[in-house]
VEXVEX-637071 format. One line per 4 residues: for each residue z, x, y of N, C-alpha, C, O, CB. Coordinates in nm, 3 decimals. Last residue first. Glycine has a CB too. Example, Ala and Ser with C-alpha at 12.3 -4.5 7.8 and 13.67 -1.06 7.14 Angstrom:
2
0.708,1.285,-0.225,0.714,1.367,-0.106,0.787,1.290,0.003,0.804,1.341,0.114,0.572,1.408,-0.060; 0.780,1.319,-0.569,0.780,1.230,-0.450,0.780,1.320,-0.330,0.846,1.424,-0.332,0.905,1.131,-0.447
// end
This chain:
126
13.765,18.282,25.282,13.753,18.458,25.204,13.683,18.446,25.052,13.665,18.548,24.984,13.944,18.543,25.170; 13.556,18.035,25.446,13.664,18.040,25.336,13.652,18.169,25.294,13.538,18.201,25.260,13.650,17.938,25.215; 13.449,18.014,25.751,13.400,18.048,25.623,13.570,18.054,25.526,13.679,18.081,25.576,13.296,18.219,25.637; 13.473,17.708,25.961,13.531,17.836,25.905,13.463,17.867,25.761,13.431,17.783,25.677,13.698,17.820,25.891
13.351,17.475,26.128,13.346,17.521,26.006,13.393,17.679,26.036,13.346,17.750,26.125,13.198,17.493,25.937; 13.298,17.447,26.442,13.412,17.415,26.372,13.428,17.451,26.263,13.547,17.481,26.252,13.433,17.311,26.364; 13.028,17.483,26.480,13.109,17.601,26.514,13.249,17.511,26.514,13.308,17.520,26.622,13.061,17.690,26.672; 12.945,17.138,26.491,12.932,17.278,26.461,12.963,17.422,26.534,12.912,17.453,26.642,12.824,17.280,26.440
13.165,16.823,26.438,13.054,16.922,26.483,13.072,17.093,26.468,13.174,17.156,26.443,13.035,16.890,26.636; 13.126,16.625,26.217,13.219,16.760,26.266,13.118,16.888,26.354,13.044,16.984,26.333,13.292,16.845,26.098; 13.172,16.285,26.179,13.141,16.360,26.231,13.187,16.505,26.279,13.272,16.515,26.368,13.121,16.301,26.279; 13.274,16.096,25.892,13.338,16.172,26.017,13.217,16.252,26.065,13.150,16.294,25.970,13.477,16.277,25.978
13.229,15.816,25.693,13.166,15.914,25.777,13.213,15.966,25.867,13.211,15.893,25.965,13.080,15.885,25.823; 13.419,15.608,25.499,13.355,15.636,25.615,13.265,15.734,25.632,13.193,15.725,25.533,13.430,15.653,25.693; 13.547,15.390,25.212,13.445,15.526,25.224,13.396,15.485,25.363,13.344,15.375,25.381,13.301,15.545,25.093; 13.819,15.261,25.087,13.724,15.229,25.190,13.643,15.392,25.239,13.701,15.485,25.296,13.820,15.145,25.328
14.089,15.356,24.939,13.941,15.377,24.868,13.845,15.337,24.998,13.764,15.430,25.002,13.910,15.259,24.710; 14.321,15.308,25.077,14.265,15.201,25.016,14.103,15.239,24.946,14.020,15.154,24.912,14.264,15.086,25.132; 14.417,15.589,25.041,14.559,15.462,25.024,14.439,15.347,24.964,14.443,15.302,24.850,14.672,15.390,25.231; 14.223,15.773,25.094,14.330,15.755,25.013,14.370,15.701,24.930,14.377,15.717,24.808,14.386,15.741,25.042
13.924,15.681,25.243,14.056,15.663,25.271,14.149,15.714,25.125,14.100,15.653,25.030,14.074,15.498,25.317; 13.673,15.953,25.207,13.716,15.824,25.231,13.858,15.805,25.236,13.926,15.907,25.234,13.664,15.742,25.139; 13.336,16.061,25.337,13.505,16.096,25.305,13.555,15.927,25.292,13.507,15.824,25.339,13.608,16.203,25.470; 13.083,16.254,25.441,13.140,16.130,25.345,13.265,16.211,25.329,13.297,16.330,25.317,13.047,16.079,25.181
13.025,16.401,25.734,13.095,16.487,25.580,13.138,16.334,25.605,13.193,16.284,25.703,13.236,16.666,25.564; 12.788,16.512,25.929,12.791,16.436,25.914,12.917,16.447,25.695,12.879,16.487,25.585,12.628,16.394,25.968; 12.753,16.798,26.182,12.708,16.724,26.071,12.817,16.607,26.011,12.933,16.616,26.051,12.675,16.831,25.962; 12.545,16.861,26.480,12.683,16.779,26.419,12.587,16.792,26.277,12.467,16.796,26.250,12.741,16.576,26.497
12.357,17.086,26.546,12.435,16.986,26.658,12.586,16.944,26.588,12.698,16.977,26.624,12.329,16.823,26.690; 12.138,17.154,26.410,12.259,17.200,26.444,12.331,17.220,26.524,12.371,17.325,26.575,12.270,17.258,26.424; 11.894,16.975,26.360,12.019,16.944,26.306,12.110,17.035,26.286,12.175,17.035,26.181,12.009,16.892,26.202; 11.716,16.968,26.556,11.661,17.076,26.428,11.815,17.078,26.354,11.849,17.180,26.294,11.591,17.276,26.492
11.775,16.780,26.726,11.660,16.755,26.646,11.643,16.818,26.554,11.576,16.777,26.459,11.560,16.760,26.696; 11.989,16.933,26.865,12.052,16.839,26.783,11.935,16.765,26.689,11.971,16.699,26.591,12.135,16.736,26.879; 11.870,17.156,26.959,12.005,17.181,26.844,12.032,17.057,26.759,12.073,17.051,26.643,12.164,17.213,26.927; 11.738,17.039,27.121,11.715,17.135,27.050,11.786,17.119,26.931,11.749,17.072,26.824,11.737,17.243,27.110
11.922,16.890,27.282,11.843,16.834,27.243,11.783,16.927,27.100,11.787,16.877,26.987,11.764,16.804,27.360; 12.042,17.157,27.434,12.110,17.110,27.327,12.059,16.942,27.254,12.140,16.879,27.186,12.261,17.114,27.385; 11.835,17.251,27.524,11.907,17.316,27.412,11.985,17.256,27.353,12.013,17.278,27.236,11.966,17.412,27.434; 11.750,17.020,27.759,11.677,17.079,27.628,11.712,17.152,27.489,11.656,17.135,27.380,11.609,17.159,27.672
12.020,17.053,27.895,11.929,16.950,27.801,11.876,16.967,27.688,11.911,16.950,27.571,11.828,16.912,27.849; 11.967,17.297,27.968,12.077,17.291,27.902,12.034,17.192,27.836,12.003,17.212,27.719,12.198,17.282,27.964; 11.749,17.260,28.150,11.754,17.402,28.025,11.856,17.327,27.942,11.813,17.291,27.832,11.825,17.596,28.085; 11.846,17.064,28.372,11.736,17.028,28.253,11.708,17.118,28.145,11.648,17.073,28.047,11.603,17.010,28.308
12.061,17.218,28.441,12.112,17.126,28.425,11.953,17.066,28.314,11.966,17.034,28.196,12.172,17.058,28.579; 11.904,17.421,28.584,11.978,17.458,28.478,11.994,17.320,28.419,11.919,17.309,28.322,12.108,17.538,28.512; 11.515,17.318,28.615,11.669,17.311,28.710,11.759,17.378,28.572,11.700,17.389,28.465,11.740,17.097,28.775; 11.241,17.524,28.486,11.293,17.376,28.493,11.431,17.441,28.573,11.455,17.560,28.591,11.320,17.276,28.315
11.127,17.742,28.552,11.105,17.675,28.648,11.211,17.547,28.637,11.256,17.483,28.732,10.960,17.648,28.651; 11.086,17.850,28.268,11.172,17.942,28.376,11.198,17.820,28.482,11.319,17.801,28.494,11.073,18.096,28.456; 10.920,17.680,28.122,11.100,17.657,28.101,11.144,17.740,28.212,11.250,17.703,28.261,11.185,17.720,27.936; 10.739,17.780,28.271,10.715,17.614,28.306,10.870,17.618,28.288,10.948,17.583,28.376,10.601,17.488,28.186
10.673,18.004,28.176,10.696,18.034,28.296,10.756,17.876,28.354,10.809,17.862,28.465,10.555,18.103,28.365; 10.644,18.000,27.896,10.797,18.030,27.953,10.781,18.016,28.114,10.886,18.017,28.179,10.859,18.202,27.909; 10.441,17.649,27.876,10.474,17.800,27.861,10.575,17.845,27.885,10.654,17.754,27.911,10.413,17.876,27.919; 10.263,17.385,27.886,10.364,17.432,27.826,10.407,17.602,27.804,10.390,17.655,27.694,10.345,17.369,27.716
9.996,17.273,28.008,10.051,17.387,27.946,10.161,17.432,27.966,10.179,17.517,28.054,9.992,17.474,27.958; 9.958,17.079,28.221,9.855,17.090,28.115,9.901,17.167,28.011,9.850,17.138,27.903,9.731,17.146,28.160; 10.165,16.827,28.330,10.197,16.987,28.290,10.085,16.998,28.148,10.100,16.958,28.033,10.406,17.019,28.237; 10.232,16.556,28.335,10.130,16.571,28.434,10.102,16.783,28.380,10.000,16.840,28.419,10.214,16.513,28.644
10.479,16.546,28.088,10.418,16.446,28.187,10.312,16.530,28.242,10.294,16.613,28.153,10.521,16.386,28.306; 10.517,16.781,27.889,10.591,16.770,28.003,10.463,16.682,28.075,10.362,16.740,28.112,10.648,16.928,28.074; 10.496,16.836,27.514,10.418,16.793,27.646,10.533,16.750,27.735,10.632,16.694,27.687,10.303,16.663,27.624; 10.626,17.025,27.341,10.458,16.990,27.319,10.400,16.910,27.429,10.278,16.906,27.447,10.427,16.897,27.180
10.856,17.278,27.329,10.808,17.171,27.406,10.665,17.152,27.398,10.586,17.238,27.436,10.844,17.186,27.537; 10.846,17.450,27.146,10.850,17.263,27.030,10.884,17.196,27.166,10.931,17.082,27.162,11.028,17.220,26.857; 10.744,17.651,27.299,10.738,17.659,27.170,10.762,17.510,27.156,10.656,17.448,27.158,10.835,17.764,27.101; 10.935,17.699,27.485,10.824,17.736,27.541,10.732,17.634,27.408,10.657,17.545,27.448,10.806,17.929,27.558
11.193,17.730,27.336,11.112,17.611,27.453,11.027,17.578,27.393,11.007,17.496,27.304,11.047,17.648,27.594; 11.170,18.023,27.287,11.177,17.882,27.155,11.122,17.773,27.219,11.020,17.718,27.176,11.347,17.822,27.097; 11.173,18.158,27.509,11.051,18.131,27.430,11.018,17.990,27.329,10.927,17.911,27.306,11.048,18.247,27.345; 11.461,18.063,27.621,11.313,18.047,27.681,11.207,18.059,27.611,11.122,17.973,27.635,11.284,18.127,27.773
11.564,18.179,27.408,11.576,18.001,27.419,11.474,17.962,27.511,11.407,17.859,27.499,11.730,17.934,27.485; 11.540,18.436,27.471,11.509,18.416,27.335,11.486,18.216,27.317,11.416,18.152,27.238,11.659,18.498,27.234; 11.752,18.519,27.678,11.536,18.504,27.734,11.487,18.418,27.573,11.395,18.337,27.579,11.396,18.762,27.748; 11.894,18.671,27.610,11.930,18.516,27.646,11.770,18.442,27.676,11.718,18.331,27.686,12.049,18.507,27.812
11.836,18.942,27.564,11.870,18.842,27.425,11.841,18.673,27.480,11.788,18.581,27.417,12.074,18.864,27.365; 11.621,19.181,27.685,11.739,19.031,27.737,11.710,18.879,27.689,11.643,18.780,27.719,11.733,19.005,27.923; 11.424,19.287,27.586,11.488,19.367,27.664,11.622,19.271,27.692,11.727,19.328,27.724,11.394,19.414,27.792; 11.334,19.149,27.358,11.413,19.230,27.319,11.515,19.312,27.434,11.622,19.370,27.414,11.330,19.309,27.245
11.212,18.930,27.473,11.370,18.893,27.411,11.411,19.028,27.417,11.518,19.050,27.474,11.391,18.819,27.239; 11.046,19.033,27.620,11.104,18.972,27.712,11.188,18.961,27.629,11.295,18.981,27.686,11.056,18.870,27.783; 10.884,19.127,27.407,10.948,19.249,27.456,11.066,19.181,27.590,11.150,19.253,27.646,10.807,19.371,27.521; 10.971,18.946,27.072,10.891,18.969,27.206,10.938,19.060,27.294,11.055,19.090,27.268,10.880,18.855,27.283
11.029,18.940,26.834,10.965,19.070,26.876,10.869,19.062,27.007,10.766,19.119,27.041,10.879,19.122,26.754; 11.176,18.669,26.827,11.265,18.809,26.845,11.132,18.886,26.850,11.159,18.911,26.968,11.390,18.863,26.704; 10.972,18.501,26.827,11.002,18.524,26.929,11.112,18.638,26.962,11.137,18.688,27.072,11.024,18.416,26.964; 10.935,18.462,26.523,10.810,18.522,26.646,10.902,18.541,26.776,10.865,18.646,26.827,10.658,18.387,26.690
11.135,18.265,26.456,11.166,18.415,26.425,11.054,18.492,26.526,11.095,18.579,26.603,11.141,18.458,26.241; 11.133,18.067,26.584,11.253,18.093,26.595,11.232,18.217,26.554,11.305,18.301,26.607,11.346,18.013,26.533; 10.894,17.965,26.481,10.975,17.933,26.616,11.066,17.974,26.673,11.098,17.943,26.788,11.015,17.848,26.625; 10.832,17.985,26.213,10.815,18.104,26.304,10.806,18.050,26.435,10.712,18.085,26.506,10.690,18.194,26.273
11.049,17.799,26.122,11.047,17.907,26.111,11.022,18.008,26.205,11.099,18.084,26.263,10.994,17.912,26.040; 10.975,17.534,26.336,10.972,17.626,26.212,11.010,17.692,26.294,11.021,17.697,26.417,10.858,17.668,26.118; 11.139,17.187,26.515,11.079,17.336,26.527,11.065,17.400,26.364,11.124,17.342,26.272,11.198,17.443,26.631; 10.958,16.918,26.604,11.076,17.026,26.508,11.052,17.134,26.522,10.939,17.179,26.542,11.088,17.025,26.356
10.878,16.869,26.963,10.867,16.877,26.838,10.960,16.961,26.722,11.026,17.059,26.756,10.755,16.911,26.839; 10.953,16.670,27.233,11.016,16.814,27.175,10.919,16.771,27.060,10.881,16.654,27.054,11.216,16.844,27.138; 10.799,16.551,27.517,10.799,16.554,27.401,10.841,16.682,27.340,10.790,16.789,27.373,10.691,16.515,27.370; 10.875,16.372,27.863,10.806,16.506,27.813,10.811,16.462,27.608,10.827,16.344,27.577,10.937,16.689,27.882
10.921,16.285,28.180,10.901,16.255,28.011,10.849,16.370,27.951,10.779,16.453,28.010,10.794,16.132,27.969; 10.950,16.417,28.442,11.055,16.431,28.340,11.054,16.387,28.197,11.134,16.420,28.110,11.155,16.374,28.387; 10.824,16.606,28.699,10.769,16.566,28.585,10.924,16.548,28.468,10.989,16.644,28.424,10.638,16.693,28.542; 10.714,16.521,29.021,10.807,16.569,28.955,10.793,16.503,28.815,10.763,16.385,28.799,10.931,16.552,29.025
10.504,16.785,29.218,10.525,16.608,29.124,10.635,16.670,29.054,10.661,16.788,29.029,10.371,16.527,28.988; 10.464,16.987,29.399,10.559,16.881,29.368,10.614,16.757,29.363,10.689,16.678,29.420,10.601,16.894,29.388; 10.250,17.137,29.282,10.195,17.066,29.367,10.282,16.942,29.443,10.239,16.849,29.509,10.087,17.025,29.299; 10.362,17.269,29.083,10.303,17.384,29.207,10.269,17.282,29.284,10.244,17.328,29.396,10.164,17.503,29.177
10.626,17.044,28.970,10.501,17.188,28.945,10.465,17.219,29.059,10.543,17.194,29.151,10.350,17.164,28.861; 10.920,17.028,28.886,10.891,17.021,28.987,10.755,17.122,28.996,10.762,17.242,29.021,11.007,17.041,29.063; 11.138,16.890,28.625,11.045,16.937,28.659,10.955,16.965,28.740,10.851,16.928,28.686,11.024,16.923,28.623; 11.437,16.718,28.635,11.281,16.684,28.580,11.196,16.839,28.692,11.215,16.863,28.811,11.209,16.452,28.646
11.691,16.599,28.551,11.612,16.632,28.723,11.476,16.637,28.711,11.403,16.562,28.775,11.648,16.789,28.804; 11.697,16.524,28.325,11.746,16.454,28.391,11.713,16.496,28.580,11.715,16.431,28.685,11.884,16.459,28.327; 11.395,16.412,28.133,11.474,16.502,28.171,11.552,16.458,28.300,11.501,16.377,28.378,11.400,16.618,28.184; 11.345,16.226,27.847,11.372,16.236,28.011,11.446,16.346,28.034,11.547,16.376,27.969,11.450,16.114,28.080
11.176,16.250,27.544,11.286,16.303,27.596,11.265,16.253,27.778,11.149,16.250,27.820,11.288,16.485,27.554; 11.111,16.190,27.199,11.056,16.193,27.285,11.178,16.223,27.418,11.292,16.216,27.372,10.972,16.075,27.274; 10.999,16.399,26.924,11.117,16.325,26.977,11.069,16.310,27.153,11.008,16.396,27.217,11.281,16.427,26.944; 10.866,16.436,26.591,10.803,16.469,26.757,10.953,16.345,26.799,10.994,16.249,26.733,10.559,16.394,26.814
10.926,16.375,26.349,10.840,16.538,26.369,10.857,16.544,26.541,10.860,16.650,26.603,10.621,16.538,26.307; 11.053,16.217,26.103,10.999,16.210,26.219,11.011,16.368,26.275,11.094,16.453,26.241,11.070,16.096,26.305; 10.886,16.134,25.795,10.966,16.227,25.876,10.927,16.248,26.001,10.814,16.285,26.033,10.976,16.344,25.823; 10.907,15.870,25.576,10.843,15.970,25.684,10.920,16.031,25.771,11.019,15.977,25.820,10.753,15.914,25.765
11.046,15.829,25.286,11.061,15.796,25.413,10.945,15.919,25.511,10.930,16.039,25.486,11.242,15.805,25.443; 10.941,15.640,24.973,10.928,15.768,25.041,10.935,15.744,25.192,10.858,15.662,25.243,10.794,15.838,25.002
// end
């Protein structure tokens, strides 16, 4: 039985600048649930402006930013773009919808690889 890793650890690449400016870039994502992703559509900050919705999620399976007692939207409002983007797509790639991974093999000689395809490449079939 394998254990499942739950908590990822992360640098940010400009890092985080708090009220006193330290600059903070280790930090920790955790997996995200369910209600990580669904609690945050009936917030009135998503509902008025959809894009606000990755700021809550943050807010959410970031579990620690270096010297930052509390983790909140106002902390993801603050990070640089270039450290948001990080994060999302760190995001994407811990809660595994980043790439997936399709066994395939050769043809001609039978030798079995692994391609990588990443996502929003899949087409639905009619």
């Amino acid at each position: 039985m394998s254990v499942l890793q739950t908590e990822f650890p992360f640098t940010l690449p400009k890092g985080y600048v708090d009220k006193e400016g330290n600059r903070c870039r280790d930090g920790v994502m955790r997996l995200a649930t369910g209600a990580d992703e669904i609690l945050p559509l009936k917030d009135p900050r998503v509902e008025k402006n959809p894009a606000y919705l990755f700021v809550i999620i943050l807010s959410r399976v970031v579990v620690k930013l270096e010297h930052v007692p509390v983790i909140n939207p106002g902390v993801i409002e603050g990070l640089f773009s270039e450290d948001l983007w990080y994060l999302q797509r760190m995001y994407h790639e811990v809660n595994g919808a980043a790439a997936r991974s399709v066994a395939t093999q050769c043809p001609q000689c039978g030798h079995g690889y692994a391609v990588e395809i990443p996502l929003g490449e899949f087409e639905a079939t009619p």
